[in-house]
N, C-alpha and C positions, 0 to 999 in steps of 0.2 A: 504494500500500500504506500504510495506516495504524498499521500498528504492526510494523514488519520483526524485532524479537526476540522478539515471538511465534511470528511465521511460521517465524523459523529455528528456535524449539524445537520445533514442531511437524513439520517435515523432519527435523529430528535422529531424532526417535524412527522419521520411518518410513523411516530409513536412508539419508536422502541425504548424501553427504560435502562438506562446504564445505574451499574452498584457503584462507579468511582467517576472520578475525577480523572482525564489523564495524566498517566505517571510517566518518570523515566525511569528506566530499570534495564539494567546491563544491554548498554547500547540499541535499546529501545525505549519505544515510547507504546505504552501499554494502556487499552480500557476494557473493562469488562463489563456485559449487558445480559440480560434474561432472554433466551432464545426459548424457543418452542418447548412450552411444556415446565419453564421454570428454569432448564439448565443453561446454567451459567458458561457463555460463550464471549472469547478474548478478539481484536482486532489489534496489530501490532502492526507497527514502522520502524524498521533498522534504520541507525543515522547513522551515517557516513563519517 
C-alpha cells in the first residue's frame, strides 16, 4: 500500500471501524479495523 491515510479515509466514509490510530512499528506504518464477522484485520505500508 502506498499511501495507508488515504486508504483509511477512504474506509472511514464507507463505514468501516478501525481499533487504533495509525502507528509506526518496525518500518511500518500499521492500523487495525473489524472485518467480516468481528475479526480483526491489519492494513500496513513499508517506509523506505
Amino acid at each position: 500500500m502506498d499511501d495507508i491515510e488515504k486508504e483509511v479515509e477512504r474506509l472511514t466514509q464507507a463505514g468501516v471501524k478501525f481499533r487504533n490510530e495509525i502507528m509506526i512499528f518496525n518500518q511500518r506504518k500499521l492500523v487495525f479495523f473489524y472485518g467480516p464477522g468481528g475479526v480483526t484485520m491489519e492494513l500496513a505500508q513499508w517506509l523506505t
